[in-house]
N, C-alpha and C positions, 0 to 999 in steps of 0.2 A: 504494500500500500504506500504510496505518495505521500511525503510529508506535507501538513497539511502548514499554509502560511499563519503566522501568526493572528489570533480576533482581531486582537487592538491595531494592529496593520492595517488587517481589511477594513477598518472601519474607519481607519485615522485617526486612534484618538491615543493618549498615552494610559497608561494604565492605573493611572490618579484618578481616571475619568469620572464624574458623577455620573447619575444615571439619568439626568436632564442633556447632559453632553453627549451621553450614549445614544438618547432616543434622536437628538437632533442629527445627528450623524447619521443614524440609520434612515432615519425618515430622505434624506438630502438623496443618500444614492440606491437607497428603496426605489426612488422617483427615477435616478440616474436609468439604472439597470430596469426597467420592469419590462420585461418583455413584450405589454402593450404599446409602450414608448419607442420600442425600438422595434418596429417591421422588419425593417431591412437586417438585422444583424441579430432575429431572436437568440438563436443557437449559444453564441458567447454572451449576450445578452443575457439568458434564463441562468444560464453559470454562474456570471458573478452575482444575479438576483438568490441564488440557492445559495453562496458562500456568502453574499452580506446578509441572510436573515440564518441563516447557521450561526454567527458570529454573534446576532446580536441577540437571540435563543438564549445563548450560552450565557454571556456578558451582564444580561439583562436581570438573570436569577440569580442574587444575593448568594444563593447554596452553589450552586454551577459554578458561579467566577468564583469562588472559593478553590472549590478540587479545580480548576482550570489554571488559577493562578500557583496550585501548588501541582501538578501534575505536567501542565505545560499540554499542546495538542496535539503530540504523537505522545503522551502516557497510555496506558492501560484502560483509563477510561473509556477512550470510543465516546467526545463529543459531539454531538450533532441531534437534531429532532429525530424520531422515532420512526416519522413519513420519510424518512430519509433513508434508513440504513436497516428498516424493518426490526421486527420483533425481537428482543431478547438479545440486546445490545448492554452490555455493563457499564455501569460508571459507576466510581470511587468516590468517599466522601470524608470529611474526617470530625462530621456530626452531623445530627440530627434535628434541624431548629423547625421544621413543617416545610410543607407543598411549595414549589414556586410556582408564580402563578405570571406566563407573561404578558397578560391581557391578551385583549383582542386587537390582532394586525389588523381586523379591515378597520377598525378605526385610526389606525396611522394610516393607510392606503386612500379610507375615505376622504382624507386630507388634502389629498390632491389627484384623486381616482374619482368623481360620481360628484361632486357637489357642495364640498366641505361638512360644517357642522351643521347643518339645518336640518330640519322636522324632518324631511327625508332620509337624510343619512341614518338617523337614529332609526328609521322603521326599517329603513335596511337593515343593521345592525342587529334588530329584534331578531331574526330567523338567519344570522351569518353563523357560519360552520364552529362549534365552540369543540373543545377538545376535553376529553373525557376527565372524570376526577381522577385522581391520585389516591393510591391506595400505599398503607405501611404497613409492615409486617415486623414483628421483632422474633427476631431468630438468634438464640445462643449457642454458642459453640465452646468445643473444651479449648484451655491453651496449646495444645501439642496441633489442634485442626488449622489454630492460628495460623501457628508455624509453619506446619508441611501445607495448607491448602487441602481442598477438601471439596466437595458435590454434596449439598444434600436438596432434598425436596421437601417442598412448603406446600400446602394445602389452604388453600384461601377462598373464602365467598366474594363473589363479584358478580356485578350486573355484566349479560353479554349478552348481544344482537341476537333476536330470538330469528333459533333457525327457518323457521315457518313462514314467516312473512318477512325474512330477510329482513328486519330493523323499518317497516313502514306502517306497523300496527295494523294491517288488511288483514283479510280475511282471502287465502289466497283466489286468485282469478281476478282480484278485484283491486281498483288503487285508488288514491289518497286524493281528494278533489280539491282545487284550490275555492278558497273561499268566496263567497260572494258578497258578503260584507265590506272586508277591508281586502279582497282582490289579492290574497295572500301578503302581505304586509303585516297582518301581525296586529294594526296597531288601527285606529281611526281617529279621523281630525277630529275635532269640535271647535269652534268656533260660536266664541260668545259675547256678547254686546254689552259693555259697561258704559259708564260714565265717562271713561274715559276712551274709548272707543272699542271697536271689534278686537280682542284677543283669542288667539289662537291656542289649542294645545292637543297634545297627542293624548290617548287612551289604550291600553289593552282593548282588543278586540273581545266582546264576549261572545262571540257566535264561535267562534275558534279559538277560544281563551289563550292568543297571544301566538299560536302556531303559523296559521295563515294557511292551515288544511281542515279538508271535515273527511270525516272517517266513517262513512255508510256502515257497511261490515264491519266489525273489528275482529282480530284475530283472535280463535276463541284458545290457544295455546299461552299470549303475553296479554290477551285483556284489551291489546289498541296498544298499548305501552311501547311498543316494537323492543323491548331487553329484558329477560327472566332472569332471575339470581340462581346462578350455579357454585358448585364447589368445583375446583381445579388443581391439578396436583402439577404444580411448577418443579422444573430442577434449576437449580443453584449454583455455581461455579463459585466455591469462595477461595481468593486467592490466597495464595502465601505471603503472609505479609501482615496482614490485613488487623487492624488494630482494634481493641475495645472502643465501641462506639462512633466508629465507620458506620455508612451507607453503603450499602449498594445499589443501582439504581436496573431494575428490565424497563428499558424503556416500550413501552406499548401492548404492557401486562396490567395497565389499569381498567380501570371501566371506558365499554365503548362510549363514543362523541356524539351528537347531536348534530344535524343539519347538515351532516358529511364530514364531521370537524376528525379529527383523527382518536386513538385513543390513549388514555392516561396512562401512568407511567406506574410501578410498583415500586416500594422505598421499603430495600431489606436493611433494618437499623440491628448490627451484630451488636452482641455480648456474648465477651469474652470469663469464661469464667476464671475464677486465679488458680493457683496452682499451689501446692501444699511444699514445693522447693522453689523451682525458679518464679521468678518477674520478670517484670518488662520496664524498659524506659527508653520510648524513641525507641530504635530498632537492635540495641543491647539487651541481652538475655543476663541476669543475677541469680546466682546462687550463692549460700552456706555451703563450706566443705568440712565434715566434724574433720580435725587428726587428733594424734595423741602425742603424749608431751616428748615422746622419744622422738615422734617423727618430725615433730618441731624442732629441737635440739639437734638432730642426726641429719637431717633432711631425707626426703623420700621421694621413691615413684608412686605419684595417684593416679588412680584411677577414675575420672571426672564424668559423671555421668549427662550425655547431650539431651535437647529435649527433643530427637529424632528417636531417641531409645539407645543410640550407640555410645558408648565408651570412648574418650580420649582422655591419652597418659599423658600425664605433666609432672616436670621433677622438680619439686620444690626446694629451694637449699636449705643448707643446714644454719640453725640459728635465726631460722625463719618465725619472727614474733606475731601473739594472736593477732585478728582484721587485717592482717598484710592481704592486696590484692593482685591478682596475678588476670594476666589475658591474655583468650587466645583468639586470633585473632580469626575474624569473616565466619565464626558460627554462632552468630546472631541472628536474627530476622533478616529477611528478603525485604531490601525497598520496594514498595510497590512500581514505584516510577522508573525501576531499571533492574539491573542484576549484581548492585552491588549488597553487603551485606554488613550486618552490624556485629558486634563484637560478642564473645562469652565472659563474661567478669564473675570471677569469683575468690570470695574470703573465706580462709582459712579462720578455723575455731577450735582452739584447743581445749581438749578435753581433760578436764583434771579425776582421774582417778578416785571415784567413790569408797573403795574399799579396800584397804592395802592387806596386807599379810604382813605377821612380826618380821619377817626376812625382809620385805619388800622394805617396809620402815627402817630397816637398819640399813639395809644399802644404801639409800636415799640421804640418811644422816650423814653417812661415810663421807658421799658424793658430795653432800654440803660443806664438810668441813675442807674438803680439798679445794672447793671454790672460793671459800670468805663469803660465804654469803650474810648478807647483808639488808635488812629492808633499806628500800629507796628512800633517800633523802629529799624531804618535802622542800623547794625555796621558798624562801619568805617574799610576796610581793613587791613590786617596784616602790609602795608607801610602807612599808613594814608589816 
């Protein structure tokens, strides 16, 4: 796959950008690029229209520019809308704060597409393509799954486009009439005579409560509703790396869209659970290693157990005092954003002998007196 150009490139903007600078830039070559604007040269035209609304997708979502600004657009993620790269596209997160929501394009488009902001735009608007909710899932995992990556499968209730009438609430042989009310718009003027003169204002339509369809038959499977609620058994890619209280993102595993809009995204929020040895910090694994007082004094080969399950040996020297830290280096976690890796750190804890034997005790005296041992000498403070 082709590296993809920078957002803030495609857009022009630096990446301080507010998100008033973000939309005016997008809005600018939204208009630039829109393939109705450009006849003569749709082809490259609809390209850079799919890379400047890709860009501003991404940029747009408080959560998105988040994992974008820390992933960059060739990470693991897989940026882009859902209408774009289909089903079951991953993205990274590194929390959880709720849904992004990027409003509705045609009201940026309607801005310089159909009429601006008037009575009209807005009944358009009523019945334009909306893109389905956003569903969360919280999925916990052990530490070791963190580690190595893992597959599991989630089970979820969700609304999905009922098979029967294909998402248009008939009853099939039969379709959706536009209204004859408000003439499918959704909406109706009214127009009313003050004092200070005729003012205008829109309404929901009640013959079509706001649809701009009527619905003779209705499907007797979803009721008219055109989407049943099912349970679904998804699989899961969790990768190696992958931190306590990460996202994962399927994009186009939410509930289906309205009006033709696309569908919502699934938001897998992991927990990680702890582990009864090692931790985590950033992509460094910690462990306690118990020794004993001989192998402190003598030094030793340990035995260090990884959180892959494998063993590596390290030779501690001799005279090695308790919390000394020792590291071995790249058997840490897997960064997500590449293939490098974090470290193993661990300290040494010595163990002091609960129960001696008379002999044990008298060697140890022996051992003393050949040292001078000594308790440590306390300094007195810089003020006395």
């Amino acid at each position: 796959m082709a590296n993809k150009r920078d957002f803030y490139e495609v857009l022009g903007v630096g990446k301080d950008a507010s998100d008033e600078e973000l939309k005016k830039a997008y809005r600018k070559l939204a208009k630039k690029y829109h393939p109705d604007a450009n006849p003569d040269n749709k082809a490259e035209a609809e390209a850079k229209f799919k890379e400047v609304n890709e860009a501003y997708e991404t940029l747009s979502n408080p959560q998105k520019r988040q994992m974008y600004d820390q992933f960059g657009p060739d990470g693991p993620q897989g940026f882009g809308g859902g209408s774009s790269y289909g089903n079951g596209t991953y993205t990274y997160s590194t929390g959880f704060d709720g849904f992004g929501d990027f409003g509705d394009l045609g009201d940026i488009f309607s801005s310089f597409f159909g009429g601006g902001f008037g009575s009209s735009s807005r009944a358009n608007r009523q019945n334009a393509p909306r893109k389905g909710a956003d569903l969360r899932y919280d999925l916990e995992i052990s530490f070791e799954e963190s580690f190595l990556g893992t597959e599991r499968y989630v089970a979820i209730n969700r609304l999905e486009t009922c098979k029967t009438c294909h998402g248009d609430g008939c009853k099939p042989g039969t379709h959706p009439e536009t209204c004859s009310v408000c003439h499918g718009t959704g909406q109706i003027k009214q127009i009313q005579t003050t004092i200070l003169g005729q003012m205008q204002t829109m309404r929901t339509c009640t013959n079509c409560h706001g649809t701009g369809k009527i619905i003779r038959e209705a499907c007797e499977n979803c009721r008219g509703k055109g989407t049943v609620r099912n349970q679904v058994k998804l699989s899961v890619k969790i990768p190696a790396g992958v931190d306590d209280n990460q996202t994962i993102v399927l994009q186009g595993e939410g509930e289906p869209g309205e009006n033709g809009g696309g569908k919502g995204d699934l938001y897998i929020a992991v927990h990680v659970k702890r582990h009864k040895i090692f931790s985590r910090k950033g992509n460094n694994v910690y462990c306690d290693i118990p020794i004993t007082f001989t192998q402190a004094t003598l030094g030793a080969e340990l035995k260090i157990p990884m959180v892959d399950g494998s063993e590596e040996k390290y030779v501690i020297p001799d005279a090695t005092q308790p919390g000394s830290k020792f590291v071995i280096k790249n058997k840490g976690f897997r960064n997500l954003n590449g293939n490098s890796y974090g470290d193993f750190i661990f300290s040494v804890q010595v163990q002091v002998p609960k129960k001696l034997s008379a002999e044990q005790k008298e060697l140890l005296l022996q051992l003393a007196k050949t040292m001078n041992e000594q308790p440590p000498i306390r300094k007195k403070g810089i003020f006395g």
